[in-house]
N, C-alpha and C positions, 0 to 999 in steps of 0.2 A: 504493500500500500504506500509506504513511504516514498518505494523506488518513482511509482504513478505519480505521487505528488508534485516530487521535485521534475520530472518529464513534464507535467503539464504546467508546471513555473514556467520552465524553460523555452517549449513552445507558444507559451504565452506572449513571452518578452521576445520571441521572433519574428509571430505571425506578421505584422507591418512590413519585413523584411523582403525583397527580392531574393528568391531562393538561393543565388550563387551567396551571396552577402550573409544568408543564414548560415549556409555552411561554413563558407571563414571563419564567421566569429562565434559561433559554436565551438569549432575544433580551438581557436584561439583560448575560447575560453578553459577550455579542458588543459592543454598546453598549459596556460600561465597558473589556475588551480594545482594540477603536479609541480610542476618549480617551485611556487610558493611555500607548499606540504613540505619541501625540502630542505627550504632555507632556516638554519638555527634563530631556536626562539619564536618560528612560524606556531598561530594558533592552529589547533585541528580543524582539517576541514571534515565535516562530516554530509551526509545529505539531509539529516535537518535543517542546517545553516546555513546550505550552499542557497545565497541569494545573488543567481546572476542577472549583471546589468550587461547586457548583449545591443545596447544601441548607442552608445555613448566614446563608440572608437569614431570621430570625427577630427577635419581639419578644424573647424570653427566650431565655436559655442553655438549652440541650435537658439535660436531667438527668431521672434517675430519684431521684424524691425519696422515695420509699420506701427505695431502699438509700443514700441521703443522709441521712437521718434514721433507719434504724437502725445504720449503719457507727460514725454521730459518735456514737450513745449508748454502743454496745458500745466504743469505741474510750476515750470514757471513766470507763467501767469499769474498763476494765484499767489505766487511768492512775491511778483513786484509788487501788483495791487494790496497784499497786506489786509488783507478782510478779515473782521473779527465773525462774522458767522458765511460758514460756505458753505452752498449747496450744489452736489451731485444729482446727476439721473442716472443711473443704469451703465456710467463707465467701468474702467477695470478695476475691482479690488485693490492691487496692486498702489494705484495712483488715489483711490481714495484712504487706504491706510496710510500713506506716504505726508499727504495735505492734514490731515491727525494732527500729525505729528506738529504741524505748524501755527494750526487755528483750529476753533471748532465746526466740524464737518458735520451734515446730515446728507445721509445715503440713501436715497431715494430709489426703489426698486420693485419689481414687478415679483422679483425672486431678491427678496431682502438678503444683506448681507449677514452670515449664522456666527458673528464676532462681537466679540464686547472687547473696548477699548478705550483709552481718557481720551475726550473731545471727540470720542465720535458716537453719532448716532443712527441708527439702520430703521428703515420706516417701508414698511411696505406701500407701495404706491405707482400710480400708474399716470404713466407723464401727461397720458389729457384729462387729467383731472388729478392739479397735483394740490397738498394741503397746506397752502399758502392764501394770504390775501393778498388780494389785487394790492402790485405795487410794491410787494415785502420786502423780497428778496434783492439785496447789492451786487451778490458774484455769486456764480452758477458755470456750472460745468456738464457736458453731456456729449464724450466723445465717441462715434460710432456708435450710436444708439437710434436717430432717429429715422437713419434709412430703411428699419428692420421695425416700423411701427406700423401694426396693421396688419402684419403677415402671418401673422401665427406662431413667429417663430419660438417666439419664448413663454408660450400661453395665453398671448393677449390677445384680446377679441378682433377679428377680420375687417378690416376696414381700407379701401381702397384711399380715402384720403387721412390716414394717418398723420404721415411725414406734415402737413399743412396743420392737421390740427395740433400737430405738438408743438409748432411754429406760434401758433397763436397762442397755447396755452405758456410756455416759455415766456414770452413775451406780458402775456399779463400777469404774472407776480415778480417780472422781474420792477425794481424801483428805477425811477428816473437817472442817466445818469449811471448807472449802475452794470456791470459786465457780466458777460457768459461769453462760454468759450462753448463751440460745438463743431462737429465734424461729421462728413460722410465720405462716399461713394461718388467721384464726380469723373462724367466721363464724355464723348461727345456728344452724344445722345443719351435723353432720360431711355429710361426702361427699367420691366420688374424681372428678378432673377428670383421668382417664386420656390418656397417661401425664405429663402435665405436674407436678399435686401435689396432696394432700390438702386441706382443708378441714377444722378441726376447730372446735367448742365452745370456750370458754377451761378450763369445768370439765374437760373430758373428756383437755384436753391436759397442765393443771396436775397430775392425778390420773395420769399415766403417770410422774410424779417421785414415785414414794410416799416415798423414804427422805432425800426433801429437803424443806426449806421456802423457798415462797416469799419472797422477799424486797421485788421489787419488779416492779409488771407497768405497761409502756406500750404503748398501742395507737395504731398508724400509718395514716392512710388514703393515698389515693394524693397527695395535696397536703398534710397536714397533719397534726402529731402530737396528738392528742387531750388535752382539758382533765383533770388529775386528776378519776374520779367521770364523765365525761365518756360513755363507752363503757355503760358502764350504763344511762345515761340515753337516750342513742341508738340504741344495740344497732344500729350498720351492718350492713349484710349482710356484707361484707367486708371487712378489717382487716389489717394484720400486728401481732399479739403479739410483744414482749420482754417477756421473764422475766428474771430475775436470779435466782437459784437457789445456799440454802448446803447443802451435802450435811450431811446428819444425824449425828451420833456416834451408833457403831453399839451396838445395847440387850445389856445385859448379861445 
């Protein structure tokens, strides 16, 4: 039974693998297990304990440099502006334990975050209908969140114009004056890539902020964050947009 055990560890932590790649680092692993057994002062290896990590022989640290390069922008944001209370919608964990750490954070989520930590607070909640009054909120965050509103993907109810109504709900508790930072999916053409996430224009997404002005826009490809002027000139198919965005004082 044991022997079964650790067999199906094993092919657990390869299935993902192209077959020639399984067998390498299979055999690899077996290889460096015996040497180890061998070297003085080695602890035993047994198969209860043998826990092999069979994907981690790379040139480069495995990262998604797309949410590594919008987390650190949006992260410092919130760090120049200095806001004693910040609100998140549905971005990464990651960048809202990090913001914690600086101010007090509320997490805002559809699937709450399951952490308790000082200054921060986890609130279950769904971005068009968030639990704020009109006007409340100074700075707000919501990166790679709003293309994926509407679709299903993470629970929420089906709704073709989502991305628009979370535009307007963003916008009425943000306060005069007052900043969010958000990001999507921006590419030549709108379209839905059901139910995973939208696809928008940069004009088409900008212009769902009417009562805002933009402040500042950086565009991400999957390796590399784009030269100022940059995206213009290249017009990728594919991108992720940061916006920076100050809500407008409302007209008399």
């Amino acid at each position: 039974m044991l022997s079964l055990f650790i067999l199906k560890r094993i092919l657990n932590r390869l299935s993902p693998m192209p077959f020639v790649r399984k067998t390498k680092n299979l055999l690899r692993y077996l290889r460096d297990a015996y040497a180890y057994s061998r070297m003085p002062g080695a602890e035993k290896i047994t198969l209860s304990n043998a826990y092999p990590c069979l994907s981690d022989w790379t040139e480069t640290t495995p990262v998604n440099l797309t949410y590594l390069y919008q987390d650190a922008w949006g992260a410092e944001k919130v760090f120049k502006s200095n806001p004693k209370y910040h609100v998140d919608i549905g971005s990464t964990s990651l960048l809202v334990a990090i913001l914690a750490k600086y101010t007090r954070v509320c997490s805002v989520d559809i699937r709450p975050l399951p952490v308790k930590m000082k200054n921060l607070e986890a609130r279950h909640g769904d971005i068009l209908h968030l639990p704020f009054k009109d006007g409340e909120i100074e700075s707000l965050s919501s990166l790679c969140v709003l293309e994926h509103i509407g679709l299903g993907r993470y629970g929420d109810a089906l709704d073709p114009q989502g991305t628009i109504k979370a535009a307007v709900e963003i916008e009425r508790v943000m306060k005069a004056g007052g900043n969010f930072y958000v990001s999507t999916m921006i590419g030549n053409e709108g379209k839905v890539c059901f139910n995973g996430h939208r696809v928008f224009t940069k004009e088409t997404f900008v212009d769902y902020f009417k009562n805002s002005t933009l402040k500042e826009s950086v565009f991400v490809t999957e390796d590399r964050v784009l030269e100022p002027g940059e995206f213009e000139k290249l017009s990728p198919s594919l991108t992720v947009g940061l916006f920076h965005f100050v809500k407008n004082p409302a007209r008399k």
